[in-house]
C-alpha angles and dihedrals in degrees: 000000000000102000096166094056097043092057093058097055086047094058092041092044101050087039088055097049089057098036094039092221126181126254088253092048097044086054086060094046093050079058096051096044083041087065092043123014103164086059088072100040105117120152140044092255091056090039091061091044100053088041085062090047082059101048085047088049087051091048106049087051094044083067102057101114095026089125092061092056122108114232096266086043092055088046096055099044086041084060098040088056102047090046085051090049090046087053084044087052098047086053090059099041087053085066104034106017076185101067107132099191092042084051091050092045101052091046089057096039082057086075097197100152128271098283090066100034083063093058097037091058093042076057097059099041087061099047083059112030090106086046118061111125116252103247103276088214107057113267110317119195089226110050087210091071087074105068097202078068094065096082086057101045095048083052088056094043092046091050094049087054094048097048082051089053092046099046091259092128110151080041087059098046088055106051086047089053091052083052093044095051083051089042112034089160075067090216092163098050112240102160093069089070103040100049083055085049102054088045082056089054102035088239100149104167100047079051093053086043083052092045097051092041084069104043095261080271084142128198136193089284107057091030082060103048090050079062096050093049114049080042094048084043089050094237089128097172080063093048091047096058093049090053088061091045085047088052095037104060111013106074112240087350095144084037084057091047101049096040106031116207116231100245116193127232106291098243096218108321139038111257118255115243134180111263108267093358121126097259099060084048105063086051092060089047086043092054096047099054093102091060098037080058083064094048105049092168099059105088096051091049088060091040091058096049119104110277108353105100089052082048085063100040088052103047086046087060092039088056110034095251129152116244 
C-alpha cells in the first residue's frame, strides 16, 4: 500500500472537484500537494488517512532487524508493533470512525487468528455497504482507477485471504471474483487466492477459466496450484510436470516448498515481488499452507521426485540459505 501516494490523489482530487481545474492545472497541483502534502490536509476524513500513511511508515521500519532476532525476540517486537499500529489506528479513526483502512488495519493488528479476522472484516463490509463513495472521477471500467475505492477493495482483498487461510475456499473464490469483476487490472492480486483455492477444491475448470481470464501468464501461485490439483486428483504424471514447470520457472520455488519461510501478517497488502522470483515464491508457499496442512504428503512426494531435492539444496548454496 502506498499510503503516501494515495494521500496525495486524494487531496488533488477532492481540491479539484471544488476548484474545476483542467487536466493541465490538476497535474501541477498533484506536484504542489506531492511536496507538501500536510499543508493541504483539511479536513477529519484526510487527517485519519494520513495518520494511517504514518503507522504504515513506523511499522515498516519497526521491522528493520527483524531478521537478527531470536524466535522469543521476534515474538515480543512482533506484539509490541502491532499493539503500537492498533493505538495508531485508534488515533485515525478519532478524526474519520469511518476510516476504512484504519478499520481494516486494527482488525487485522488484533491478531486474533483467521477465524475472527473473517468475521471481523464481514463486519466491516456491512457496516459500509450504503456507504461506498460514487467514483469521483466519473465511472471508470477498473474501480481502481477511483482512488476513495481503494479502502474497499483492500477490505475485499484482505477477506478473501483470510477465508483461504481459514478453509473457507469456495468463500474465498468468490469474494476474489467479486474484486476481480471491480479490478480487472487485478492490482491487488486476487487471483492468487483464489487459484490456491480451486487446487484446494479440485475445482480444475474454474482454474483453467482462472488461468485464461488472465492470458495463461501465469505466476507462483497458479504454477503451484497446477501442482496441488492433479496431486490431490491422483493423476500423478500430471502432478509431476507441473512440478518441473513449477522448478523450472519460479526461483527457489521447491526450496520455498520444502523449507517454508516464516512470512509476517500482510499489513494490509500483500508484498510486491518480482514475478517468479523467490520471493514471490515463498508467498505462494506462505498462502497455501492451509491447504499443504491438508495435504501432509505433499512435500515428501516432491522431495522424492527426481531432481528436485538436489534443485533445493542447490538453490539453498547458491543463495546462502540454511538446509
Amino acid at each position: 500500500m502506498n499510503a503516501h501516494e494515495e494521500l496525495v490523489l486524494r487531496l488533488a482530487t477532492k481540491r479539484r472537484a471544488r476548484l474545476g481545474l483542467s487536466d493541465a492545472a490538476y497535474a501541477e497541483l498533484v506536484e504542489a500537494v506531492r511536496k507538501d502534502p500536510q499543508g493541504f490536509v483539511d479536513d477529519g476524513e484526510e487527517e485519519a488517512f494520513s495518520l494511517v500513511a504514518s503507522a504504515l511508515d513506523r511499522y515498516e521500519n519497526d521491522r528493520e532487524g527483524d531478521d537478527l532476532l531470536d524466535d522469543d525476540a521476534f515474538a515480543a517486537a512482533r506484539g509490541r508493533r502491532m499493539a503500537r499500529m492498533r493505538s495508531d489506528c485508534a488515533e485515525a479513526l478519532s478524526h474519520d470512525p469511518g476510516c476504512v483502512d484504519a478499520l481494516l488495519m486494527d482488525a487485522i493488528a488484533t491478531d486474533a487468528g483467521s477465524d475472527a479476522l473473517v468475521g471481523a472484516l464481514m463486519d466491516i463490509e456491512r457496516r459500509f455497504a450504503e456507504r461506498r463513495p460514487a467514483s469521483r472521477g466519473g465511472d471508470p471500467q477498473d474501480a481502481w482507477e477511483d482512488v476513495f475505492a481503494h479502502p474497499y477493495l483492500r477490505l475485499a482483498a484482505t477477506l478473501s485471504r483470510a477465508c483461504l487461510d481459514s478453509a473457507r475456499y469456495r468463500m474465498s473464490a468468490q469474494v476474489a471474483w467479486r474484486l476481480m469483476d471491480a479490478v480487472p487490472s487485478d492490482v491487488l492480486g486476487a487471483r492468487h487466492g483464489c487459484a490456491l483455492a480451486y487446487a484446494r477444491l479440485e475445482d480444475e475448470d474454474a482454474l483453467d477459466e482462472l488461468d485464461e481470464r488472465f492470458g495463461r501468464r501465469g505466476d507462483a501461485w497458479m504454477q503451484l496450484s497446477r501442482v496441488i490439483l492433479p496431486y490431490k486428483l491422483g493423476r500423478m504424471g500430471a502432478a509431476r510436470r507441473a512440478l518441473r514447470g513449477f522448478d523450472s520457472l519460479c526461483e527457489g520455488g521447491v526450496y520455498a516448498l520444502l523449507r517454508p519461510i516464516l512470512i509476517d501478517t500482510y499489513l494490509p497488502d500483500r508484498p510486491l515481488a518480482e514475478p517468479y522470483g523467490f520471493e514471490e515464491a515463498t508467498l505462494a508457499v506462505h498462502e497455501a499452507d492451509p491447504i499443504i496442512v491438508d495435504v501432509p504428503d505433499l512435500p515428501i512426494w516432491v522431495q522424492e521426485q527426481p531432481g528436485m531435492l538436489e534443485s533445493a539444496m542447490s538453490f539453498a548454496r547458491r543463495s546462502g540459505l540454511d538446509w
